[in-house]
C-alpha positions, 0 to 999 in steps of 0.5 A: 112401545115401537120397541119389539117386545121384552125378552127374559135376559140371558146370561150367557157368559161373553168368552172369546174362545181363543182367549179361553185356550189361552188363559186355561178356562174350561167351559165352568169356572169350577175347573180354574183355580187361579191364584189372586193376583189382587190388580188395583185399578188404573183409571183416570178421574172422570171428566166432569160433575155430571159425569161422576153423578151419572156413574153414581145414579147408574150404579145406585138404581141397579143396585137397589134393584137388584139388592137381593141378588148375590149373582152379577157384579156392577162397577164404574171406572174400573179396570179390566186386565185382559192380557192373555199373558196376564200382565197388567201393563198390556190389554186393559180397558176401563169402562164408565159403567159394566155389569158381569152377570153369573158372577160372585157379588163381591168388592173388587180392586178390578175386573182380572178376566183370567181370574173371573173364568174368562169372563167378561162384562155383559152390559157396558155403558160409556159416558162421551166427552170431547177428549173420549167421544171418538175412541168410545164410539171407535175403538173402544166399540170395536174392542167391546164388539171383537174382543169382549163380545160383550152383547150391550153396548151403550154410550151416552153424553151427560152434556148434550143428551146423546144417546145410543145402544147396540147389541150383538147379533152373530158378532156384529154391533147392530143399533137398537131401534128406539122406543117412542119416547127414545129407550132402548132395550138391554135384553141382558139387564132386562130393563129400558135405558132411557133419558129422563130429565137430561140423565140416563135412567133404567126403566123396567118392562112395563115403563116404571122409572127404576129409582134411586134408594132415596127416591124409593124413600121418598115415595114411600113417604109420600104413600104414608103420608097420602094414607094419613090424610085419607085416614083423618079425611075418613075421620072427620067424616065420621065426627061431622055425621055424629054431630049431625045425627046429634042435632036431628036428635038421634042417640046412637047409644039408645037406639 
């Protein structure tokens, strides 16, 4: 691998400070009590068939993965509400995919940051198309960047492959250099993003493709199945070599 060498994730929480004043968060979510204001989501349909399956594939890898753990919540084409004044009609984004770390795992109508202790999401990964390409590598980047401070941000184009990573370093955007075969590392999510087979995939530290449930399944049938053969391969084996010792003669039952 050309990419520096993995780091344990962090999971410092992305909170603007004023933005922290603003909506009443302490430094622990345990002093804000906030009432549930229950905002439903407001996101337009995805852009095509490929981008509905690369939002699935991306939420089915992570959470089978991580099906153990009750601490981070990941969503796709969701709202999150950021209003200072927490009013639904201003300040919100929708981003294709994010994940907040250090959180309840638990369904949500939408990401409401003055609800979830000023929070916002750790990993964002936008899916380009002709009518959103320039706001997601513009505006969009410059809001994750400014506003967010989210500390991953990728893009990816499920059409032409395109695929690009930042990370945040003293609260700038910076590009992720590239692995030899094209990853990019998030240091929050602990894992590779890489293209495999015109899709965007997650790969662990040590270059294992993260897999669907079904594709977990499915090895897991291959592996019995390869241990069966190898059973009745040992088998015949055995019942070959007993017909030959009968043939030179030799009881086994009278040694």
């Amino acid at each position: 691998m050309s990419a520096p060498p993995p780091q344990t994730p962090t999971t410092e929480t992305p909170v603007l400070p004023e933005l922290s004043d603003q909506f009443g968060c302490a430094s622990t979510a345990s002093q804000v009590e906030w009432p549930p204001c229950n905002l439903d989501s407001d996101e337009p349909p995805l852009e095509s068939y490929q981008h509905l399956q690369q939002l699935l594939l991306l939420l089915k890898c992570l959470d089978w993965l991580w099906r153990d753990r009750t601490d981070y919540f990941a969503a796709g084409n969701l709202t999150i509400y950021y209003s200072a004044r927490k009013l639904k009609t201003e300040d919100f984004r929708g981003p294709d995919f994010f994940v907040v770390l250090g959180t309840e795992k638990r369904p949500r109508k939408s990401w409401t940051v003055w609800e979830e202790a000023g929070q916002y999401p750790h990993v964002i990964v936008e899916l380009l198309s002709d009518s959103t390409a320039k706001i997601d590598r513009g505006l969009k980047k410059q809001i994750y960047q400014d506003t967010f401070r989210t500390p991953d941000y990728f893009w990816f184009d499920p059409h032409n492959q395109e695929f690009a990573g930042f990370h945040l370093v003293d609260g700038n955007y910076e590009a992720l250099a590239a692995t030899e075969k094209g990853w990019r590392w998030s240091e929050q999510l602990g894992l590779y993003l890489g293209v495999e087979q015109e899709q965007l995939r997650f790969f662990t530290a040590e270059g294992e493709l993260v897999p669907t449930p079904e594709e977990s399944a499915e090895a897991e049938r291959q592996r019995a199945d390869t241990e069966r053969q190898r059973a009745d391969t040992e088998r015949q084996r055995a019942e070959q070599l007993l017909e030959k010792l009968k043939e030179l003669g030799v009881d086994l039952n009278n040694p």
